[in-house]
C-alpha positions as CSV (number, residue, x, y, z in Angstrom):
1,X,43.5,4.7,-11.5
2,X,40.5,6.4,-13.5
3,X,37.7,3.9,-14.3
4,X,36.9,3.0,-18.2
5,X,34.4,5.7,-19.5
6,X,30.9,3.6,-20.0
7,X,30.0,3.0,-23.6
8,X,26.0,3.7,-23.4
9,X,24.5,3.5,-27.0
10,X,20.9,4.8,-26.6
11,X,18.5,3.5,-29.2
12,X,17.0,6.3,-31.6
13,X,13.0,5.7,-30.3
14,X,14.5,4.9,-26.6
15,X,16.2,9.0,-27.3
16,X,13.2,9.7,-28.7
17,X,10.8,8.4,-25.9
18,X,13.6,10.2,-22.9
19,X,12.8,13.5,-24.8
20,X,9.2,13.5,-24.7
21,X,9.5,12.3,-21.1
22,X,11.2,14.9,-19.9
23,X,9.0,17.3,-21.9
24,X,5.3,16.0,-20.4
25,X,3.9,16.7,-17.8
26,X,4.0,16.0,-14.3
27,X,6.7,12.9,-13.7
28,X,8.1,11.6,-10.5
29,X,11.4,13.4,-10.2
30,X,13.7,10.1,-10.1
31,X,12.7,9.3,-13.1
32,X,13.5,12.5,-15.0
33,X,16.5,12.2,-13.3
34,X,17.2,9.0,-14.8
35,X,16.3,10.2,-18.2
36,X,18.5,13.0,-17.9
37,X,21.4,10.7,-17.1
38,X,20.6,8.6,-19.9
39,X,20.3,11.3,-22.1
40,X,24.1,13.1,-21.2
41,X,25.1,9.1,-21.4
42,X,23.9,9.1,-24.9
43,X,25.7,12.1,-26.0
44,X,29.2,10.7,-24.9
45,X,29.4,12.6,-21.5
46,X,31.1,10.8,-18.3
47,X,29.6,9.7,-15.4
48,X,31.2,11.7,-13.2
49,X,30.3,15.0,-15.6
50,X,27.0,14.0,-15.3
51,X,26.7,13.2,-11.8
52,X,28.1,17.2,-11.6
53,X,25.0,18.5,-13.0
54,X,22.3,16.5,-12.1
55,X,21.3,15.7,-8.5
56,X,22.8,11.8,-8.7
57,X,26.1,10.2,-8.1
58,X,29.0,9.0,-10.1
59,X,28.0,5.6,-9.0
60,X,24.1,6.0,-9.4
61,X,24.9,7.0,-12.9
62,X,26.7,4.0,-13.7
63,X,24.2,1.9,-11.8
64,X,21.0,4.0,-14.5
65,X,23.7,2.9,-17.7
66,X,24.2,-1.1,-16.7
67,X,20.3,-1.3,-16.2
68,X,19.6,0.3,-19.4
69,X,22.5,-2.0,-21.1
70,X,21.3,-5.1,-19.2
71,X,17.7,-4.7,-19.4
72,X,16.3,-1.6,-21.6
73,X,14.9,2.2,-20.8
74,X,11.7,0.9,-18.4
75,X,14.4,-1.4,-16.5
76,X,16.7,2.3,-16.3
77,X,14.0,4.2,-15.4
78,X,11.6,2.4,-13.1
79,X,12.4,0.8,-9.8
80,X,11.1,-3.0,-9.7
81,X,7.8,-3.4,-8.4
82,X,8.1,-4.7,-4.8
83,X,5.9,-7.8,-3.4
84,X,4.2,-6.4,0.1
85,X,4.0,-8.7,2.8
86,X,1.6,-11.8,2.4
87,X,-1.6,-10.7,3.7
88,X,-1.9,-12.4,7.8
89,X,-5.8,-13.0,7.2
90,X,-7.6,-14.9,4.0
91,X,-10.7,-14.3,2.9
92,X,-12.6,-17.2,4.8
93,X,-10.4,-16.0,8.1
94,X,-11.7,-12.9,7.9
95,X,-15.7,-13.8,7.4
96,X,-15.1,-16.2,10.5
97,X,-14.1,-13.0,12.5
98,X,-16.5,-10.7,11.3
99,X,-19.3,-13.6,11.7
100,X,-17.5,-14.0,15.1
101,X,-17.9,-10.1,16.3
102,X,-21.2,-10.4,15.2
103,X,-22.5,-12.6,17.4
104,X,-22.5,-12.1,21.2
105,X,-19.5,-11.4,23.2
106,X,-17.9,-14.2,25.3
107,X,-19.2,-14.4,28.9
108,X,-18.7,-12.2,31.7
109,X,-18.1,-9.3,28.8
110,X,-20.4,-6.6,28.1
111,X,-19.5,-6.0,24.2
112,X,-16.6,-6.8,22.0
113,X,-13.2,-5.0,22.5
114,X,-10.8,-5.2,19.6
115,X,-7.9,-6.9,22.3
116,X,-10.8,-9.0,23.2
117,X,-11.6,-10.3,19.2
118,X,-7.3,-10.8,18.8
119,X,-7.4,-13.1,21.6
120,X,-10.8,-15.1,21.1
121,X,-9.8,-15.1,17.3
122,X,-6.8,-17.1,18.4
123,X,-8.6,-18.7,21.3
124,X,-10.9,-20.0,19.2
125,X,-8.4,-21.5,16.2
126,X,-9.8,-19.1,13.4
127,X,-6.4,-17.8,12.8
128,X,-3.2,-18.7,14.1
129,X,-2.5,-15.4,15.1
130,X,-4.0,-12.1,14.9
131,X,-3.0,-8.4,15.5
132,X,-4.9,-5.5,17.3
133,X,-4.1,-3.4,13.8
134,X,-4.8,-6.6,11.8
135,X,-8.4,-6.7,13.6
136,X,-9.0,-3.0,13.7
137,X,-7.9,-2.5,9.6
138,X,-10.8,-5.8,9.4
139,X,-13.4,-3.6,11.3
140,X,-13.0,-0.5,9.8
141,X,-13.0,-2.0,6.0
142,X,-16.8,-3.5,7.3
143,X,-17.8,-0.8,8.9
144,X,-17.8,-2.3,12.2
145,X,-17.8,-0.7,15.9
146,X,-18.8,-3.5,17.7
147,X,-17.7,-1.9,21.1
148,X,-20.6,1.1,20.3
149,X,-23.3,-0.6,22.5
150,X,-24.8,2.2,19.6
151,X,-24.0,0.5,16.7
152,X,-24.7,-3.3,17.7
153,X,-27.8,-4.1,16.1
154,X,-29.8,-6.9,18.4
155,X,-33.6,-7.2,19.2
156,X,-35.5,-8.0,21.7
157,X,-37.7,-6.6,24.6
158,X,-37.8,-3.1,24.8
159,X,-35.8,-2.3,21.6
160,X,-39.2,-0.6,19.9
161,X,-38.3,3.5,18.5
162,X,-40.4,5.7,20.5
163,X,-41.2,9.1,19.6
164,X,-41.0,12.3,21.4
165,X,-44.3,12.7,22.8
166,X,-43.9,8.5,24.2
167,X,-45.8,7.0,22.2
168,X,-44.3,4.1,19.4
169,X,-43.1,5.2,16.1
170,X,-45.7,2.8,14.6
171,X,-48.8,4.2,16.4
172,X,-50.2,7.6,14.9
């Protein structure tokens, strides 16, 4: 038994707007395909005709005409904008670790690993969990290598610039 042919009357400007879509420039391919499919809809052709002639399925098709009946030409065209994931740190979770790493590294430890931070970050109850990528993607947005004895800034005896010839970088 052959399915019911899909009744898709296109709106004039919604015609009108598929046109100058597929007529500009540089588009994200899905899309123009949609806009084609609406297009051949629009004209009376089937959805099995146009799923010959266009890189889409019969069913795809159909799925492009019920959006466009149900909800308009953006709900045809675009995909639905997605949530993400809930971000695992907040913002006063992620100053606690960064004022955390700053400081000096737990005893017995030379400088601050980024295994070492996930587990004194949980150790210490500023998150409830943490992540080596979660704690890396943290370091690297503030610039931080705290496992560079290099790039730790601490003074203290002997931590004067001295210049080539030995003397201090002060004295001239």
């Amino acid at each position: 038994m052959a399915r019911r042919p899909l009744s898709v009357p296109v709106r004039p400007k919604d015609l009108a707007r598929i046109e100058e879509l597929v007529r500009s420039g540089v588009q994200q391919v899905r899309v123009v395909s949609r806009a084609l499919a609406l297009r051949h809809l629009a004209r009376g052709a089937t959805a099995p005709r146009v799923a010959e002639g266009l890189p889409l399925s019969a069913k795809a098709v159909r799925e492009i005409a019920h959006r466009y009946n149900s909800g308009g030409l953006d709900r045809a065209l675009y995909d639905r904008q997605c949530p993400g994931a809930k971000p695992l740190l907040d913002d006063s979770q992620k100053q606690r670790l960064v004022a955390m790493v700053c400081g000096q590294p737990p005893e017995g430890r030379a400088r601050w690993t980024v295994r070492l931070i996930a587990a004194e970050a949980v150790k210490r109850k500023l998150v409830p969990r943490a992540g080596r990528e979660t704690i890396r993607v943290l370091l690297e947005s503030h610039d931080l290598k705290p496992w560079r004895e290099k790039n730790v800034v601490r003074g203290g005896v002997g931590s004067e610039v001295r210049r080539e010839d030995g003397g201090r970088a002060g004295d001239l």
